[in-house]
C-alpha positions in Angstrom: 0.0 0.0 0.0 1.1 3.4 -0.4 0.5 6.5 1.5 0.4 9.6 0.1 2.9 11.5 2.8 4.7 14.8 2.6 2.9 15.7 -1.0 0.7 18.7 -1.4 -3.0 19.0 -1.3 -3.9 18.7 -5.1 -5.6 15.9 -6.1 -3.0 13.6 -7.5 -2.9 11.2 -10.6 -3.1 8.0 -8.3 -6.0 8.9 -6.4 -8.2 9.1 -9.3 -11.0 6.9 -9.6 -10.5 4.1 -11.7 -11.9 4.2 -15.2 -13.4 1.2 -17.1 -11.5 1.4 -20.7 -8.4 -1.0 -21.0 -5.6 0.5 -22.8 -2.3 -1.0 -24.9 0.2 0.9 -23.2 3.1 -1.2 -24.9 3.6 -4.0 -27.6 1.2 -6.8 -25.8 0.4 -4.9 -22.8 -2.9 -3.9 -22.0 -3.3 -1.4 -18.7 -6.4 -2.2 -16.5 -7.7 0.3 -13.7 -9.9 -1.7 -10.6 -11.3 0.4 -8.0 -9.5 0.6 -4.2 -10.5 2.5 -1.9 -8.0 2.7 1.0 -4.8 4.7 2.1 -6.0 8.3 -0.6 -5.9 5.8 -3.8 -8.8 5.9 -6.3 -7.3 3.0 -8.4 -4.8 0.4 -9.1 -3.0 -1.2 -12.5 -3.6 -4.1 -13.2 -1.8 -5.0 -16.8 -2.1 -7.8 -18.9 0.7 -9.4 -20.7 -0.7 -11.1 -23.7 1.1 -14.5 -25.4 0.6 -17.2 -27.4 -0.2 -19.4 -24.4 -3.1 -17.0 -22.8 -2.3 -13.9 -20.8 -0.3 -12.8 -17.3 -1.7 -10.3 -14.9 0.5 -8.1 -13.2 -0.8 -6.7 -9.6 -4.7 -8.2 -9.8 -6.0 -6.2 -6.9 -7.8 -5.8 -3.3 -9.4 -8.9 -2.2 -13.6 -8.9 -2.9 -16.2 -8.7 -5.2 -16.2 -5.4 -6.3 -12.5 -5.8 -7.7 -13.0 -9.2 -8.9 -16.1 -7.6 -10.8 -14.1 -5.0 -12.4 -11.6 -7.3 -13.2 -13.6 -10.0 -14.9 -15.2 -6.9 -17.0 -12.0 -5.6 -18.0 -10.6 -9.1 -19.2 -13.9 -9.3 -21.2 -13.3 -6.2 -22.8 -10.3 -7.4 -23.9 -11.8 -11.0 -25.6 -10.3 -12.6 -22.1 -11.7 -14.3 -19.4 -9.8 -16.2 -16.4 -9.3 -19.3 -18.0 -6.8 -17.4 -20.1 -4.6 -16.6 -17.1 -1.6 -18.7 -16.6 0.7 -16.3 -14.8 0.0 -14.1 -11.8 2.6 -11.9 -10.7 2.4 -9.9 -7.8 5.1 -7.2 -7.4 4.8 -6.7 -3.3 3.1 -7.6 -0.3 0.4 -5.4 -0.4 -3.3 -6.3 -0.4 -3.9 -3.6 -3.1 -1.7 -6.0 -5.3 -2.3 -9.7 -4.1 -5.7 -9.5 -2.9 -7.7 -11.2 -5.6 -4.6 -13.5 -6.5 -6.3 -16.2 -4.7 -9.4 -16.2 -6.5 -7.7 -15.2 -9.9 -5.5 -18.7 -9.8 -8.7 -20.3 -8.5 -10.7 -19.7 -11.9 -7.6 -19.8 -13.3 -6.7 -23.3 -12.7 -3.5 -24.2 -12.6 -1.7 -20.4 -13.2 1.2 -19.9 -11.8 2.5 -17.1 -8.5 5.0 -15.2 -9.4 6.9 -13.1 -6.8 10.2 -11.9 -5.5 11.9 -14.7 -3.8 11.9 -12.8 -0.3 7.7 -12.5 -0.5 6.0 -12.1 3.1 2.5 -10.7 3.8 3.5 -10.5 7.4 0.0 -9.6 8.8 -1.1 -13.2 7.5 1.5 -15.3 8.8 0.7 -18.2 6.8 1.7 -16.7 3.2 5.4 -17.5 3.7 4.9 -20.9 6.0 6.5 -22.4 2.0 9.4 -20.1 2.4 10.7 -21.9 5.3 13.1 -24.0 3.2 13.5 -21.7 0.7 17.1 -19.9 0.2 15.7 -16.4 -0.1 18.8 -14.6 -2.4 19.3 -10.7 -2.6 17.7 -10.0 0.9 20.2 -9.9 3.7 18.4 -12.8 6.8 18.1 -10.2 9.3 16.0 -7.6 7.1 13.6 -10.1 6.3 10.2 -9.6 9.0 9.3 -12.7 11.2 5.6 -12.7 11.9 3.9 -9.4 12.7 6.4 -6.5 12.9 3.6 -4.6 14.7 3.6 -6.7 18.0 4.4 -5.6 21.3 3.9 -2.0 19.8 5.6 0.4 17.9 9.5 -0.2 17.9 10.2 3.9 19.3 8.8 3.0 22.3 6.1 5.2 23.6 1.7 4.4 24.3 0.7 1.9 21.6 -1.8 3.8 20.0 -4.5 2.9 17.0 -5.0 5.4 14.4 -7.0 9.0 15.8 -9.4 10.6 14.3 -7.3 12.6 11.5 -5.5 10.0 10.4 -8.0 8.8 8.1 -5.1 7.0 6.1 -3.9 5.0 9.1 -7.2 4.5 10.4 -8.6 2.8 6.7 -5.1 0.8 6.6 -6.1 -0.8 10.1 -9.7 -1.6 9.2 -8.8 -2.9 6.0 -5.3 -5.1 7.7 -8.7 -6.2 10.1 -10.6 -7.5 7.0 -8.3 -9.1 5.4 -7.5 -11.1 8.4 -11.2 -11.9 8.9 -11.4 -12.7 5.6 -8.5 -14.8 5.5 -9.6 -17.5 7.5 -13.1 -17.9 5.9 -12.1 -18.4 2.8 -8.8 -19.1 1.2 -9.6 -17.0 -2.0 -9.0 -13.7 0.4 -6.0 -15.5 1.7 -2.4 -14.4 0.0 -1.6 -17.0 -2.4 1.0 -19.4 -2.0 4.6 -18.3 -4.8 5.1 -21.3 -6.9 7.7 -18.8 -8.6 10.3 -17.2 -6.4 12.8 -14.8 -8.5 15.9 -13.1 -7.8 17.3 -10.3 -9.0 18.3 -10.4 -12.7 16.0 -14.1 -13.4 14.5 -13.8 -17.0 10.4 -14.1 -17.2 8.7 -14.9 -20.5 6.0 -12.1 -21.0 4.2 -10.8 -23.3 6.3 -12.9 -26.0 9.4 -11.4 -24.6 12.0 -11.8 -22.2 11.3 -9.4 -19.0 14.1 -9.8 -16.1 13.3 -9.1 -12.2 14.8 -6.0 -11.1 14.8 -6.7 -7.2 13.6 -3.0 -5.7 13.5 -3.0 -1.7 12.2 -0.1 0.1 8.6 0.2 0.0 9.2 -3.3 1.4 11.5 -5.7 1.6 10.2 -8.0 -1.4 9.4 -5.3 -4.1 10.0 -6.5 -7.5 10.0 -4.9 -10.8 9.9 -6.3 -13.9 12.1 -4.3 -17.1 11.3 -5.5 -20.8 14.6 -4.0 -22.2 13.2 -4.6 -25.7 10.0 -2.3 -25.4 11.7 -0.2 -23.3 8.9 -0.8 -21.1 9.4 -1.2 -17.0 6.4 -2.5 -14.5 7.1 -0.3 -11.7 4.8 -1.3 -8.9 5.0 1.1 -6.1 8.4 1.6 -6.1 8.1 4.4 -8.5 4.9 6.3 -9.1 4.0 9.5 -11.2 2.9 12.2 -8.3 3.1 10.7 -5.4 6.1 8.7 -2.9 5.6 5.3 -1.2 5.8 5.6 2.2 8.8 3.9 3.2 8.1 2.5 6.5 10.6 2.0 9.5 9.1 -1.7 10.5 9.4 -4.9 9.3 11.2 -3.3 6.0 14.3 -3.7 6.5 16.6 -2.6 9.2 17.5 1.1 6.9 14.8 1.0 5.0 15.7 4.5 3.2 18.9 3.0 2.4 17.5 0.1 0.4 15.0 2.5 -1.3 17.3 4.8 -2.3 19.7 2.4 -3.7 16.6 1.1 -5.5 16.1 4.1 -7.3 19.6 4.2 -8.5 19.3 0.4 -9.5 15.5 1.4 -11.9 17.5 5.1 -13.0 20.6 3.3 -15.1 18.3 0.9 -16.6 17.5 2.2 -20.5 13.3 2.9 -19.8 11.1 4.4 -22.5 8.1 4.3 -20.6 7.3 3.5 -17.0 4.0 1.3 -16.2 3.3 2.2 -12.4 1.1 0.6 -10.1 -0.9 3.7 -9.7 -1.3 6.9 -11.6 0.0 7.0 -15.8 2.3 5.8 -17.8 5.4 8.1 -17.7 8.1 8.6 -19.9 10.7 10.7 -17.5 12.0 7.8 -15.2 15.1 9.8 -14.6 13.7 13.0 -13.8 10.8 11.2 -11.3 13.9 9.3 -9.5 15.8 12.7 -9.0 13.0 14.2 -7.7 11.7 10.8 -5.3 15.5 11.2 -4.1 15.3 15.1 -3.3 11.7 14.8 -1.5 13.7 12.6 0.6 16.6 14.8 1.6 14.3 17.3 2.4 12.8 15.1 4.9 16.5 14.4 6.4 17.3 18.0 6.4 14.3 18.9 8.0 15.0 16.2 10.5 18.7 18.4 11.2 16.9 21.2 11.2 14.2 20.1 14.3 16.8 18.2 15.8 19.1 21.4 16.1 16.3 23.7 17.6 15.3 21.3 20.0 17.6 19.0 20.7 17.0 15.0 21.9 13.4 14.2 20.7 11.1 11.4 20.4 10.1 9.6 17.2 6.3 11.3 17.9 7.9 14.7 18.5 10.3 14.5 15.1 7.3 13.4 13.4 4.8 16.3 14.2 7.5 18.9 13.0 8.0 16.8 9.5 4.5 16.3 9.1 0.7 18.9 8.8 -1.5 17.9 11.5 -3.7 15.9 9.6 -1.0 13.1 8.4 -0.4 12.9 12.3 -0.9 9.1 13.7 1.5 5.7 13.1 2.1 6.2 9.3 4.1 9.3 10.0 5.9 8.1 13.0 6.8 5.3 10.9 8.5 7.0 7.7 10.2 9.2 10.4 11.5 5.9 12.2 13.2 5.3 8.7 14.9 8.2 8.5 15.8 9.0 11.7 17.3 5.6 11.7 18.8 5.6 8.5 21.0 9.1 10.3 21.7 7.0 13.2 23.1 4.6 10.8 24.9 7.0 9.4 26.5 8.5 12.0 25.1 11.2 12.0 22.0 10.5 15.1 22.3 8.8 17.8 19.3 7.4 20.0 18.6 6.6 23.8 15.7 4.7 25.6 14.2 7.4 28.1 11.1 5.4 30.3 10.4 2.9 27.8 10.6 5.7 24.6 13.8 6.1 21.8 14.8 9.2 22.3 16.8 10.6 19.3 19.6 13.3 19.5 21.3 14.3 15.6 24.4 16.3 15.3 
């Protein structure tokens, strides 16, 4: 999921609602929008990779009937129903991407999972129970989450707190984290699906009648995967980079400097040779460059602000830090969590260092 953090008030491309054409956005490569409703996003991409043996979706949606509707209209639009699906690939670990993977494979038959090897929806505990004798590659062992990263509370110490009344975002993430677990152990078409496809960085996928290769892309979380057709030009972004907007980069269970991973990322996605970028929310854009440069300066204008708090009022708690970087109404757990990242990713640095005052991390930079 992504929240829409530290951006201005306009409405943005990716939380329009979603419309009901389907559009070739590259050679095979039809662009879907299904509705969401959750975290300030009006839709997410779906695309559909088309081959002589059927069709792949990329990123089929929330769990429920109103996306699998949507979806199942959009295939037939298209001359396609589920039957013709014999790939799903899911780019993260985010409802909003693998919800309706379960049913998809279901109708599907005997489709395929396709996911970075280090995959883990780690409020369902069961989606990675096949990993456990799996060599996960690119992923140092102690980034990866074990179980729920939020029990026992928030990792900066402090009341453990749900959501309050402005922060509609967090407040929507935790009903819908709620439903999905409810749903999850009705029925195992809400569940996340099972990989029978772990990739690594740099594996080759045939898509679309093409070779595609995994372009491993932590930040957003640990298990981010993008997919780069370096024939087309094309690259299958996910949430890793989007038109308007940044993913919130979250301090828990993402790694243990988030920030660093992501920003790395962005590096990795900036040399390759991209044409036109297929995000998981928003357009197509053609300016992968210039939307990395500016992803990476929104950032350091987080960390500078950070200096600048930190120097006018000296040690500080994660809540505290958070209030300066962020308006009132993004107040609550999402913020305190992106400002864990960084805060962390200066005490990694060198350039922070923290204290535990009563139970709370206390953070002192400088």
């Amino acid at each position: 999921m992504v929240a829409i953090v530290g951006e201005q008030r306009a409405i943005r491309q990716e939380q329009e609602d979603a419309r009901t054409e389907v559009t070739e956005v590259g050679p095979n490569v039809l662009r879907m929008q299904l509705p969401i409703s959750m975290t300030g996003l009006g839709h997410v991409n779906a695309y559909a990779l088309l081959d002589d043996r059927g069709v792949a979706i990329v990123d089929p949606g929330m769990p429920g009937p109103r996306t699998w509707s949507a979806l199942t209209r959009r295939l037939a639009d298209a001359d396609l129903s589920p039957s013709d699906v014999h790939t799903v690939i899911i780019t993260h670990s985010h409802p909003d991407h693998f919800g309706s993977a379960g049913r998809l494979t279901e109708e599907a038959g005997a489709a395929a999972v396709v996911t970075h090897s280090a995959f883990r929806a780690w409020f369902m505990p069961h989606s990675h129970a096949d990993a456990g004798d799996h060599e996960v590659h690119d992923v140092d062992p102690e980034d990866l989450p074990t179980g729920n990263p939020w029990d026992g509370g928030q990792p900066w110490g402090g009341t453990s707190r749900r959501p309050g009344p402005r922060d509609l975002r967090s407040r929507l993430r935790w009903r819908a984290m709620r439903m999905m677990g409810r749903a999850a152990s009705r029925s195992r078409r809400f569940a996340p699906p099972t990989p029978t496809v772990r990739v690594r960085n740099g594996e080759v996928l045939k898509l679309a009648g093409r070779e595609w290769f995994a372009v491993h892309t932590p930040g957003h979380t640990i298990d981010h995967l993008c997919l780069h057709d370096p024939e087309s030009g094309l690259l299958l972004s996910g949430d890793h980079v989007l038109p308007t907007i940044t993913p919130h980069i979250s301090g828990i269970g993402t790694g243990r400097d988030p920030l660093a991973l992501f920003l790395d990322s962005l590096d990795t996605v900036g040399d390759l040779d991209v044409k036109m970028v297929l995000p998981a929310h928003g357009h197509p854009f053609a300016d992968l460059r210039g939307r990395v440069a500016a992803i990476k300066g929104h950032h350091e204008e987080r960390l500078q602000k950070l200096r600048e708090v930190g120097a006018a009022l000296g040690p500080t708690s994660v809540v505290g830090f958070s209030q300066h970087l962020f308006r009132r109404e993004r107040w609550g757990s999402m913020a305190e969590s992106e400002t864990y990242a960084h805060l962390e990713h200066l005490r990694i640095a060198g350039a922070a260092t923290r204290r535990d005052h009563d139970g709370e991390l206390v953070y002192e930079i400088g």
